[in-house]
N, C-alpha and C positions, 0 to 999 in steps of 0.2 A: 110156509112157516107162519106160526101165529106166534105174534109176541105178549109180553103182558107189560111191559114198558123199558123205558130205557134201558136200563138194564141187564135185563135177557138180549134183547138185538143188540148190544154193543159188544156182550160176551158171544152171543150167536156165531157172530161176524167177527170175531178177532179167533175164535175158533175155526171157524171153516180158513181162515186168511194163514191159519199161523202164528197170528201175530200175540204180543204181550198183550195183558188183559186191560191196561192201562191206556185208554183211546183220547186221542187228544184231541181239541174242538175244530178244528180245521177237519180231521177225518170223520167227528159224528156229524157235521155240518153233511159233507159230501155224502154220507152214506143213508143219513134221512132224507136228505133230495132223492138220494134213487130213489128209496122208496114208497116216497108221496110220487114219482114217476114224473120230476118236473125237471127241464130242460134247465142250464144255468142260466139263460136269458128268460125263461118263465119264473123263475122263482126271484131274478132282481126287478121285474116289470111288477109283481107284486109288493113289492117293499120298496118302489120306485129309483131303483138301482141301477148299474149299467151289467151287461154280460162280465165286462173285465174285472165287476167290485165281489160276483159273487166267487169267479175265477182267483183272484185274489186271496179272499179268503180261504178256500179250500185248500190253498198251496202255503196257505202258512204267512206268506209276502204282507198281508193285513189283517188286522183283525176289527169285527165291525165295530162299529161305537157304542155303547150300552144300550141307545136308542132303536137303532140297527138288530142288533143281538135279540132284542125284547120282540121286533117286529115280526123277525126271522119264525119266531118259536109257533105260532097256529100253523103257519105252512108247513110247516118242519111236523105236524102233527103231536107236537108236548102240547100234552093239555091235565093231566096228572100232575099230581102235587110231587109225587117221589121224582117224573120224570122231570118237570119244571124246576127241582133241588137237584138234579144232575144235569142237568143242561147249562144251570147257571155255575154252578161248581168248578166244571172244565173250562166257561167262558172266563173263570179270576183265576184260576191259575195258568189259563195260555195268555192272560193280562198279567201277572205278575210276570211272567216268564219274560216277556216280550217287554214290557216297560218299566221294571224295578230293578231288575238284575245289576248290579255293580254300581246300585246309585246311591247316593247319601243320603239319611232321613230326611233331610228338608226337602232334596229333591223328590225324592217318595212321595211326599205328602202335595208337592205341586202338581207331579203328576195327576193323582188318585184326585185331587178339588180341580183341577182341569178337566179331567175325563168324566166325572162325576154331575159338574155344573152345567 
């Protein structure tokens, strides 16, 4: 299969799986590891990671730090503007998901200058 960016392999692969067209970053995380063909301890020894952080991540359990997430992105082979504005997209909304849900603006906003600083 040849892709032309994010995009087409996210719908590729939610096509052939089945699934909703809507792919969440724990699964585009996993499914461009397959594809760059990297092992989960080859792709955290790149970003000086443990097996268990990138493990972690794919399962939902964490999600990486913005630092992390940035580092992630040349292995992961985004290198495209469109695909680099969908990679970063699913990474704030499985951050919203994950660390705003059910909190009060002030706490919002300590989260988001926590995470951010």
């Amino acid at each position: 299969m040849e892709y032309t960016g994010l995009e087409n392999l996210e719908s590729e692969l939610r096509n052939q799986r089945g699934l909703p067209q809507e792919m969440e970053y724990k699964e585009l995380i996993r499914n461009l590891r397959y594809k760059e063909e990297f092992t989960q301890t080859q792709l955290g020894n790149l970003i000086g990671k443990t097996t268990v952080y990138i493990s972690q991540i794919e399962s939902g359990q964490r999600l990486p730090s913005v630092n992390d997430s940035i580092s992630l992105m040349p292995f992961l082979g985004i290198k495209e503007e469109s695909d680099i504005e969908n990679y970063i997209t699913l990474y704030a909304k499985s951050f919203v998901k994950k660390n705003l849900t059910n909190k009060t603006e002030n706490e919002k906003v300590r989260v988001i200058l926590e995470n951010l600083l």
